[in-house]
C-alpha positions in Angstrom: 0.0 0.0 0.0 2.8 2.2 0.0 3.2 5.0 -2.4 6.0 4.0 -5.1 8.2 7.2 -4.5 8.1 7.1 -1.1 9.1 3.2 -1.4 11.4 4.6 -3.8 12.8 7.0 -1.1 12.9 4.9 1.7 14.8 2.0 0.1 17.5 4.3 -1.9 18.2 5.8 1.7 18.0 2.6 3.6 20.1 0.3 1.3 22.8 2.3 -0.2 22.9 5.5 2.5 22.3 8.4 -0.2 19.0 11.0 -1.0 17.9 12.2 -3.6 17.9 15.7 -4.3 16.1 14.7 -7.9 13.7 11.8 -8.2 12.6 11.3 -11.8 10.0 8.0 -12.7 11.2 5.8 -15.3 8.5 3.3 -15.6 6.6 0.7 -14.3 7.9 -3.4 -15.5 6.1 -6.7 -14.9 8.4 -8.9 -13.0 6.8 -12.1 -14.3 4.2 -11.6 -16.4 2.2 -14.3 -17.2 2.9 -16.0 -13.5 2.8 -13.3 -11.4 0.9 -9.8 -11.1 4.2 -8.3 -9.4 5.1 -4.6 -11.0 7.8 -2.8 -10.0 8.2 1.1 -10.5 11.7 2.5 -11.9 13.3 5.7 -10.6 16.4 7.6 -11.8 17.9 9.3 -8.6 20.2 12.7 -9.1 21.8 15.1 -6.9 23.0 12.8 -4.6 24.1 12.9 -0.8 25.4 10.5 1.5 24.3 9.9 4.5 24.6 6.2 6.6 23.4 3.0 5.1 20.9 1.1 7.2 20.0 -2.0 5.5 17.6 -4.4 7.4 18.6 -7.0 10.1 20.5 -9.8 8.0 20.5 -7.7 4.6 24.5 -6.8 3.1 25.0 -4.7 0.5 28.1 -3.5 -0.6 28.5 -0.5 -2.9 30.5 0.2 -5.8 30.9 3.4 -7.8 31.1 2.5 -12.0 31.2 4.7 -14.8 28.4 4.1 -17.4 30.7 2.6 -19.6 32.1 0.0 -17.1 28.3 -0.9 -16.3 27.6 -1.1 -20.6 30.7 -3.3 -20.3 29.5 -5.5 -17.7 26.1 -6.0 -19.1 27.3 -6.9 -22.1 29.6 -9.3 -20.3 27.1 -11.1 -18.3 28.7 -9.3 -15.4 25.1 -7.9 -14.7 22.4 -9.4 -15.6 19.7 -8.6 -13.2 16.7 -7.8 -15.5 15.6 -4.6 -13.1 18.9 -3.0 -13.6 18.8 -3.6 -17.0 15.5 -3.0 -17.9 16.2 0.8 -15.6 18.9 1.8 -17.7 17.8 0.6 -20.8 15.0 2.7 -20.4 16.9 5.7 -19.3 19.3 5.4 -22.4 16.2 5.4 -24.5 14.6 8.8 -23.0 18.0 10.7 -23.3 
C-alpha cells in the first residue's frame, strides 16, 4: 500500500545511505508476467548525498561506484544481468 516514491525513497536511503535531491520516474515493468501480477516502478535518482546506510537485520550490500561505460561493459559481459537493472537503464538510455 505504500506510495511507489516514497518506497522509492525509503529504500535508496535505507540500502545504499544516499538521498535524492532529484527523483525522476522511469517506468513501471512486470516482474513475471504471465505467472505473477508483481510490477515494479523504476526511478532515476540525481543530486546525490550521502548519509549512513541502514539495511535491514540480515541484509548486506556492498557499494560500488562504476562509470556508465564500465556498467555497458559489464552487461554486455554477463557481469550484470539482473533484469531490473537492466530494464532501468535501458530505459533511461532510450529517454536521453
Amino acid at each position: 500500500g505504500e506510495e511507489p516514491e516514497h518506497c522509492a525513497v525509503r529504500e535508496l536511503s535505507e540500502e545504499t545511505g544516499y538521498q535524492a535531491g532529484i527523483r525522476e520516474y522511469l517506468t513501471t515493468i512486470a516482474t513475471t508476467p504471465g505467472f505473477a501480477d508483481e510490477a515494479i516502478h523504476l526511478y532515476v535518482a540525481k543530486d546525490l548525498r550521502k548519509f549512513e546506510q541502514h539495511t535491514d537485520e540480515g541484509e548486506f550490500i556492498n557499494l560500488a561506484y562504476l562509470t556508465m561505460e564500465t556498467v555497458r561493459e559489464m552487461i554486455l559481459k554477463g557481469a550484470i544481468y539482473d533484469a531490473k537493472t537492466i530494464a532501468a537503464l535501458g530505459f533511461l538510455a532510450l529517454r536521453q
